[in-house]
KEPADREN-159528 format. One record per residue (C-alpha): x, y, z. Coordinates in nm, 2 decimals. Layout:
+--------+--------+--------+
!      X !      Y !      Z !
+--------+--------+--------+
!      X !      Y !      Z !
...
+--------+--------+--------+
***
This chain:
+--------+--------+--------+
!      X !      Y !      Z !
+--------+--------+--------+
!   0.00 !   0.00 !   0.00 !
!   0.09 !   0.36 !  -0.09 !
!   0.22 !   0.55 !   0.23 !
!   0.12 !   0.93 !   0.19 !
!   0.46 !   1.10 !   0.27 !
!   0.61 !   0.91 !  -0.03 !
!   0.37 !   1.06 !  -0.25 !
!   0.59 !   1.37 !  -0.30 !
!   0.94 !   1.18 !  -0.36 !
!   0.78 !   0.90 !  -0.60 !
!   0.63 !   1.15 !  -0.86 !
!   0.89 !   1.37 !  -0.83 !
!   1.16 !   1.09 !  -0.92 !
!   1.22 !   0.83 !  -1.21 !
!   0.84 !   0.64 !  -1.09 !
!   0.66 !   0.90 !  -1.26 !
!   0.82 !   0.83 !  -1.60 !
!   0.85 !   0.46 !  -1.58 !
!   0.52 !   0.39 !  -1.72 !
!   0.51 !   0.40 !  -2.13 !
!   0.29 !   0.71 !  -2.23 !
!   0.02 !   0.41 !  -2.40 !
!   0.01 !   0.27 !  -2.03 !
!  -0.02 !   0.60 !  -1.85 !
!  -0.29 !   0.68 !  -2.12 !
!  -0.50 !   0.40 !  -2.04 !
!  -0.45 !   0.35 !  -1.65 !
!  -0.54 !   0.77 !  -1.69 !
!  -0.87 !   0.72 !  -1.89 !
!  -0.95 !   0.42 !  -1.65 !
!  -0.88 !   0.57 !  -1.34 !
!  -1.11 !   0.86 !  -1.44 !
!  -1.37 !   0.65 !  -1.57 !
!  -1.41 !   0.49 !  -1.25 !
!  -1.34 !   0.82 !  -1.02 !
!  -1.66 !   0.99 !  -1.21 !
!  -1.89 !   0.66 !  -1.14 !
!  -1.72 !   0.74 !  -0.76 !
!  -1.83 !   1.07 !  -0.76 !
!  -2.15 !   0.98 !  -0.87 !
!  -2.20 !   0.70 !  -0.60 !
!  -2.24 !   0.84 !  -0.24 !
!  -1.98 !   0.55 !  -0.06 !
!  -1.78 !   0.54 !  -0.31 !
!  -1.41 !   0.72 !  -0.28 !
!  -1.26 !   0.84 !  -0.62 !
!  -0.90 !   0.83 !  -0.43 !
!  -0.97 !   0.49 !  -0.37 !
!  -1.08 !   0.42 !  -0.77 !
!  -0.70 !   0.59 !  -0.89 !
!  -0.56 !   0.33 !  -0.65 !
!  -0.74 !   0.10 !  -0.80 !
!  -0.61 !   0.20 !  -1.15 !
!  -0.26 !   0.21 !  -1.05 !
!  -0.20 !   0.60 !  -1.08 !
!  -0.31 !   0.76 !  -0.72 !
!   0.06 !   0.87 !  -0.65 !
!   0.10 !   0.99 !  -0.95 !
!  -0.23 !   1.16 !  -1.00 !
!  -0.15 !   1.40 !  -0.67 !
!   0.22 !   1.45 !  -0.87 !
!   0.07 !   1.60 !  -1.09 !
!  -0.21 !   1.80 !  -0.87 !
!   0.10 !   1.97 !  -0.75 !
!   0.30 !   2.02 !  -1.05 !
!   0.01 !   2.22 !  -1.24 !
!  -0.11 !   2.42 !  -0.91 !
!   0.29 !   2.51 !  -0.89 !
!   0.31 !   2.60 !  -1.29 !
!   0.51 !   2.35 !  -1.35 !
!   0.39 !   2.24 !  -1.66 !
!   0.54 !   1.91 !  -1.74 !
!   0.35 !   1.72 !  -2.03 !
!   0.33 !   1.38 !  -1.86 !
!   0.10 !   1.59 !  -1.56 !
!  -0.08 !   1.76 !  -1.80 !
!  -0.20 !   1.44 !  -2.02 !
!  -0.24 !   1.22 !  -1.69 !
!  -0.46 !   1.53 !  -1.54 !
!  -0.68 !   1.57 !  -1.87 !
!  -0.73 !   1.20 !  -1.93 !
!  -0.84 !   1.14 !  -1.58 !
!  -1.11 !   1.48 !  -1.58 !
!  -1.16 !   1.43 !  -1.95 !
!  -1.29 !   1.05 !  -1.87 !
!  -1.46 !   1.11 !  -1.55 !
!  -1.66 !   1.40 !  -1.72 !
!  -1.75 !   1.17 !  -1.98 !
!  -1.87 !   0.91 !  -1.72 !
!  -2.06 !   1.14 !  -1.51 !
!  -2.23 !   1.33 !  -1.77 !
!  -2.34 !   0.97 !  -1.93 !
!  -2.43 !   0.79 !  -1.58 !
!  -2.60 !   1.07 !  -1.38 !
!  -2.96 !   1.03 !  -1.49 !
!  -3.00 !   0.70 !  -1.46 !
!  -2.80 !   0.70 !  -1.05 !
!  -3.03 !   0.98 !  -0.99 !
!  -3.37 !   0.75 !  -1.06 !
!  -3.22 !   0.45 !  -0.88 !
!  -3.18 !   0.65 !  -0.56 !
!  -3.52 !   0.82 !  -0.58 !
!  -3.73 !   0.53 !  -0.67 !
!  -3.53 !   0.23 !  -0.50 !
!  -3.39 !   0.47 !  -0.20 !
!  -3.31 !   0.17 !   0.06 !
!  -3.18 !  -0.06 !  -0.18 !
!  -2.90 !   0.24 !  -0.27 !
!  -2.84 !   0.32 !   0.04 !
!  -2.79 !  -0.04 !   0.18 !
!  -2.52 !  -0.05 !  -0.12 !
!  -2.38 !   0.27 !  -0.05 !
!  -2.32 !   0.15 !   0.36 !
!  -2.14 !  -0.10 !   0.24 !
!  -1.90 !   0.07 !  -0.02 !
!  -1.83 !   0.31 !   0.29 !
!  -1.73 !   0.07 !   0.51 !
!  -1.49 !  -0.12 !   0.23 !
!  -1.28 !   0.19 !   0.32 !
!  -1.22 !   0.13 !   0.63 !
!  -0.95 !  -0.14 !   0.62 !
!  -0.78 !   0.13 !   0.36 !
!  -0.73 !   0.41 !   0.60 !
!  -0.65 !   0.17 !   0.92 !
!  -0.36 !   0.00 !   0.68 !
!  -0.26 !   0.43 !   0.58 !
!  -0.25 !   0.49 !   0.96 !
!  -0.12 !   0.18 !   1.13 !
!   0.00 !   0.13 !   1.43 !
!  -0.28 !   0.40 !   1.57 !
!  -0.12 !   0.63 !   1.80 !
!  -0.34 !   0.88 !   2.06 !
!  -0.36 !   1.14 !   1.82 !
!  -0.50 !   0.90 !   1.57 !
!  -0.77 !   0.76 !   1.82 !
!  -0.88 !   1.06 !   1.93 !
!  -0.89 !   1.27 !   1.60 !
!  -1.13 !   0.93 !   1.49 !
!  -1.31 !   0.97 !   1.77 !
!  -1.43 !   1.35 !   1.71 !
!  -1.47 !   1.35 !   1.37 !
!  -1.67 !   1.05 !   1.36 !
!  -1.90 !   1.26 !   1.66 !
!  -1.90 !   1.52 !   1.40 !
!  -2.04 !   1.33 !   1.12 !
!  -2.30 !   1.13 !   1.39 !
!  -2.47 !   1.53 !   1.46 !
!  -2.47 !   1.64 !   1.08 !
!  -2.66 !   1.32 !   1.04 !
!  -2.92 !   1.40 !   1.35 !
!  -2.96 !   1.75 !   1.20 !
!  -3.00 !   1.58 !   0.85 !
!  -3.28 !   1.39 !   0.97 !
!  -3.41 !   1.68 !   1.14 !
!  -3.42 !   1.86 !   0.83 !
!  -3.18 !   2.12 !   0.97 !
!  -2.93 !   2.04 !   0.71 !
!  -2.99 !   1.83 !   0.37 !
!  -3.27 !   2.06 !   0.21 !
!  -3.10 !   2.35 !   0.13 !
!  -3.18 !   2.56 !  -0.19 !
!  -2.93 !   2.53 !  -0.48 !
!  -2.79 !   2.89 !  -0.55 !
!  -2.43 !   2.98 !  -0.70 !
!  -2.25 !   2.95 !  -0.35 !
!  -2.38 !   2.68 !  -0.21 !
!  -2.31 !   2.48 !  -0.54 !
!  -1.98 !   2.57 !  -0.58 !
!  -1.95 !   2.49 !  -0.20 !
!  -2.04 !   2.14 !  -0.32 !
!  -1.81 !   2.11 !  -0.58 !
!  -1.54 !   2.24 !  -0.36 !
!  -1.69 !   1.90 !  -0.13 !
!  -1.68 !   1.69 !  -0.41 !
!  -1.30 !   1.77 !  -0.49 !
!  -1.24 !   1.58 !  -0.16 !
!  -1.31 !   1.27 !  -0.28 !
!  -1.10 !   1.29 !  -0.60 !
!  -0.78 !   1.34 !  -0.34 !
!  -0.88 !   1.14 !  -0.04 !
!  -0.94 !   0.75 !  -0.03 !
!  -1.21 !   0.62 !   0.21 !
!  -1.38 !   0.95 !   0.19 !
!  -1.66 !   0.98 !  -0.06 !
!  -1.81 !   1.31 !  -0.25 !
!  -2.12 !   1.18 !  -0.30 !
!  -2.23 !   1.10 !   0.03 !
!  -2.14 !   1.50 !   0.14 !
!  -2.33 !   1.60 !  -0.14 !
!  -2.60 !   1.41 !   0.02 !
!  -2.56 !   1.55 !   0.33 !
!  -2.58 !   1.94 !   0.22 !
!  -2.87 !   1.82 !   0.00 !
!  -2.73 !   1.88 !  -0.34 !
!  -2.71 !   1.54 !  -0.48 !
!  -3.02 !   1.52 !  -0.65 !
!  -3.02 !   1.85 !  -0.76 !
!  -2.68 !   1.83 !  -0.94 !
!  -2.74 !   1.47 !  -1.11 !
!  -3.09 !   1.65 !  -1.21 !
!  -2.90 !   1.90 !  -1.40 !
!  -2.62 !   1.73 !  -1.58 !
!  -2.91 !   1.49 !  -1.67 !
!  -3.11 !   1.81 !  -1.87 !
!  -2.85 !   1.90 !  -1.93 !
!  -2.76 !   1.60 !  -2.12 !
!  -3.05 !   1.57 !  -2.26 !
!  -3.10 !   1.88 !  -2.38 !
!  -2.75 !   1.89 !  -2.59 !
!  -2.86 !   1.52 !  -2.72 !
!  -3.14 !   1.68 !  -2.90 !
!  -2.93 !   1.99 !  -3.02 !
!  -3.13 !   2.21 !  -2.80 !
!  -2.84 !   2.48 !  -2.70 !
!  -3.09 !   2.74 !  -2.55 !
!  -3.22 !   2.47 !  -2.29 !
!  -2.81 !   2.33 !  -2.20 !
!  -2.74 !   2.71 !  -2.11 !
!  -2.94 !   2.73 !  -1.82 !
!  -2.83 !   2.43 !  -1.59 !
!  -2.50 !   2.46 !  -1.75 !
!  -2.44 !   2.86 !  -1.62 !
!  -2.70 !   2.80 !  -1.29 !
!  -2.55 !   2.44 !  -1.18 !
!  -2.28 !   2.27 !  -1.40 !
!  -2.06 !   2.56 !  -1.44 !
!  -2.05 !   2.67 !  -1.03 !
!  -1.99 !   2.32 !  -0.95 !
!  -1.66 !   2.26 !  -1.15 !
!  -1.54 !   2.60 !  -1.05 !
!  -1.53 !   2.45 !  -0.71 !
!  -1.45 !   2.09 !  -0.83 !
!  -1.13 !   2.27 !  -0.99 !
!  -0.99 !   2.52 !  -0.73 !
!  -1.12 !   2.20 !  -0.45 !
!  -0.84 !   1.96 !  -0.63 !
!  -0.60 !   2.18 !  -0.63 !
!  -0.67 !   2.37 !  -0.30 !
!  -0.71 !   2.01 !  -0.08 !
!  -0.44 !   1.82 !  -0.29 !
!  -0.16 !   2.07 !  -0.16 !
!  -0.37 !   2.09 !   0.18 !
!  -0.31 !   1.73 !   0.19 !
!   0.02 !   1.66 !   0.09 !
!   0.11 !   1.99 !   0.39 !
!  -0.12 !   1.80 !   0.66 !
!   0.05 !   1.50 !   0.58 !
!   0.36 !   1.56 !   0.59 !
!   0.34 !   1.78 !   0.96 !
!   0.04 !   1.57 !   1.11 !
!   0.01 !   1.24 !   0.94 !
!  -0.15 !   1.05 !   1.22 !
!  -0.43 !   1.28 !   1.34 !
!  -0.54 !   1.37 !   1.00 !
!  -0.55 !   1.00 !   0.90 !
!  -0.79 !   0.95 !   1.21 !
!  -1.00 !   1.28 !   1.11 !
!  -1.06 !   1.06 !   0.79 !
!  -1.12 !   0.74 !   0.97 !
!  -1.35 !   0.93 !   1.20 !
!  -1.51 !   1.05 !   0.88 !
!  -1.55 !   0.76 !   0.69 !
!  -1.73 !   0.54 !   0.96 !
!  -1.94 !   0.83 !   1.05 !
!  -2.07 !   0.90 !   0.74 !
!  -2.26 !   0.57 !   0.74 !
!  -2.52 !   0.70 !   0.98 !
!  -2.66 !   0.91 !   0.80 !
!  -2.75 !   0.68 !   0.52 !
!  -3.00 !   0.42 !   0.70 !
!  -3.15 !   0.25 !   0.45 !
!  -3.51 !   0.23 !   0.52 !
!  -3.65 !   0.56 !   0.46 !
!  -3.87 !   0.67 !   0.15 !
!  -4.00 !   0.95 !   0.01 !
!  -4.34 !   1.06 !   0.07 !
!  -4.60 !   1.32 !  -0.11 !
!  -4.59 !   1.62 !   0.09 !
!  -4.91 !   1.76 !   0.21 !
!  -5.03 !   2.11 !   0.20 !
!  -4.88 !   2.33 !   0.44 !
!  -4.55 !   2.14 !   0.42 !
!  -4.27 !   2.33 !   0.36 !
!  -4.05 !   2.20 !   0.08 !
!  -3.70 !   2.38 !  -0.03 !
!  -3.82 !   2.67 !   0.13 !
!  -4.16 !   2.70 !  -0.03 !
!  -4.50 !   2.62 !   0.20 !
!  -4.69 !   2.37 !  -0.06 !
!  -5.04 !   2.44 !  -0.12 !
!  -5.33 !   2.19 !  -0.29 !
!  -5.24 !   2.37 !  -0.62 !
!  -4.85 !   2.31 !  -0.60 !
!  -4.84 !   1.96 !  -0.48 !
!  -4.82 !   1.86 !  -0.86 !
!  -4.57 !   2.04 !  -0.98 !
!  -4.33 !   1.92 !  -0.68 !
!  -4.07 !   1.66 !  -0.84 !
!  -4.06 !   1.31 !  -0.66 !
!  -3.71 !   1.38 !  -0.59 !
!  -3.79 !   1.69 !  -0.41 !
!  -4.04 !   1.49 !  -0.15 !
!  -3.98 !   1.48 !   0.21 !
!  -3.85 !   1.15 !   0.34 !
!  -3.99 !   0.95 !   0.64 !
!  -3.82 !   0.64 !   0.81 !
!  -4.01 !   0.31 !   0.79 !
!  -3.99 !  -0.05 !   0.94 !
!  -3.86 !  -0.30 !   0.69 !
!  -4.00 !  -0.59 !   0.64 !
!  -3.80 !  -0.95 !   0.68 !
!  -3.69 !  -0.94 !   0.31 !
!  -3.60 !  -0.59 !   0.28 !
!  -3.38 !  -0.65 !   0.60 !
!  -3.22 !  -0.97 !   0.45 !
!  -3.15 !  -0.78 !   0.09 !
!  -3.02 !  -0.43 !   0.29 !
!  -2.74 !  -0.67 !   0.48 !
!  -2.66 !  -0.89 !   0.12 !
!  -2.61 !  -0.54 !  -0.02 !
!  -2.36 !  -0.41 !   0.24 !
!  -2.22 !  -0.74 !   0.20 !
!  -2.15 !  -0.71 !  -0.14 !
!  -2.06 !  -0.32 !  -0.10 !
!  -1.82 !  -0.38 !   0.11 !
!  -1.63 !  -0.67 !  -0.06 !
!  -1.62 !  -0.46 !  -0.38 !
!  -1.46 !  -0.16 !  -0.21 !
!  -1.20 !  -0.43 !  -0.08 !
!  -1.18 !  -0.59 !  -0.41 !
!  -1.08 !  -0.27 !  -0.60 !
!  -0.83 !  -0.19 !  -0.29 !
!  -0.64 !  -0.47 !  -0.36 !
!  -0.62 !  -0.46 !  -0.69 !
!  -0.47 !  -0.13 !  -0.68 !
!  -0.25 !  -0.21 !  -0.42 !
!  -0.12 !  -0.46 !  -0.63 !
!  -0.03 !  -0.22 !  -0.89 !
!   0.13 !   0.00 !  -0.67 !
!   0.36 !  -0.26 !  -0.52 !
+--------+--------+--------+
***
């Protein structure tokens, strides 16, 4: 396995250039491939997908090399095969993630537990032997994500309104899990309440350059798409540096902040909760629904309410975190492999 603080010596040396340009081509496209499914997937860690692909190290090279101008080509290509790729895979996959969580909510989430908690064995292996720092940074980050989740299922936090800030706030979010392994985008997007909302708008979006229509792209692409990768961009480059500096000075306590993080997050995707029609006098992202607007509120928009599963539903939830978490361990390996 990788260790972080030989991230900076191994790109900057001979292991950067060992690979052929064909193999750093197609490790590059695959990597990204996979990191936009991750970013798609709340539970799912893009760092963990470049592992995977054999090019994490390298990838964070070249983070720092462009955010430093130093332009070297092998960065360059490596950086836009990966965003070129995991563009391509978003903008392709995003409708079709966003129906599956909306209509089939528990069986996603089940899913999503378990590719959270494949990450776990990837940070403790990062951050081995755990020292008191460690434990303790865990310990209150992990408390951290346990009250976001209370005040998700509150409704204090999850149903914000999409505006320019708070979707560039989310990009910024979902840059973290293109740099960190174990910790996933998509489940923070979740938690501010800007999943749907996002995977709604590179789907019109989608859809409307499919069909040529160039006046109906602009508007998600100025209101939603173009905020987000603002913050997607200055996020890589802003925590990839923050990274490698934290790293370096405080390696054990940030690894536990991202332990901490990683096992938390999982509360705040219980399974068994669906959406439901709201009723008038609800209010929904900051509107109060009357008879006459109940209609014209999108399914994805409903409020959600927690319900007892039945014995099947409780049997297919823990096959699903089952199987989540053996394909987060699955892909570990494999890029571990490489990497050795």
């Amino acid at each position: 396995m990788i260790r972080f603080s030989e991230v900076n010596t191994r790109n900057n040396g001979g292991e950067f250039d060992n690979l052929s340009t064909p193999t750093l081509v197609s490790r590059s496209l695959f990597g990204g491939v996979l990191m936009g499914l991750a970013n798609l997937v709340p539970g799912i860690s893009g760092g963990t997908m470049l592992l995977a692909a054999g090019i994490y190290p390298r990838f964070i090279g070249a983070v720092a090399d462009v955010t430093r101008f130093r332009f070297r080509f092998r960065s360059l290509m490596l950086l836009g095969c990966v965003v070129g790729a995991a563009g391509l895979g978003i903008l392709l996959l995003a409708g079709l993630l966003k129906d599956l969580v909306v209509d089939y909510r528990w069986v996603m989430y089940s899913l999503f537990i378990g590719l959270t908690l494949g990450g776990i064995p990837i940070v403790w292996r990062l951050g081995r032997p755990a020292t008191k720092g460690f434990v303790i940074a865990a310990v209150f980050s992990f408390l951290a994500m346990v009250v976001l989740a209370v005040l998700q299922a509150m409704g204090v936090v999850g149903s914000a309104d999409s505006n320019w800030l708070v979707l560039f706030v989310a990009g910024v979010a979902g840059a973290s899990a293109m740099i960190l392994p174990g910790l996933s985008g998509g489940y923070l997007l979740l938690l501010m309440g800007q999943y749907v909302p996002i995977l709604s708008a590179i789907d019109t979006f989608k859809e409307a350059l499919r069909n040529r229509d160039f006046a109906a792209a602009l508007e998600p692409a100025l209101s939603v798409v173009l905020p987000v990768g603002l913050g997607v961009v200055i996020g890589v480059a802003a925590v990839g540096n923050l990274l490698q500096w934290l790293l370096n000075k405080y390696r054990k306590p940030t690894l536990g902040v991202l332990l901490g993080l990683l096992i938390g997050s999982t509360v705040g995707l219980f399974p068994f909760q669906n959406g439901v029609e709201p009723e008038p006098g609800q209010l929904v992202k900051g509107q109060i629904v009357t008879a006459e607007s109940i209609s014209s509120i999108d399914k994805e928009d409903w409020p959600t309410e927690f319900f007892v599963p039945n014995a099947m539903q409780l049997g297919g939830s823990l096959a699903l975190i089952g199987i989540g978490f053996g394909l987060t361990l699955v892909i570990a390996e494999i890029g571990s492999e490489k990497e050795n």
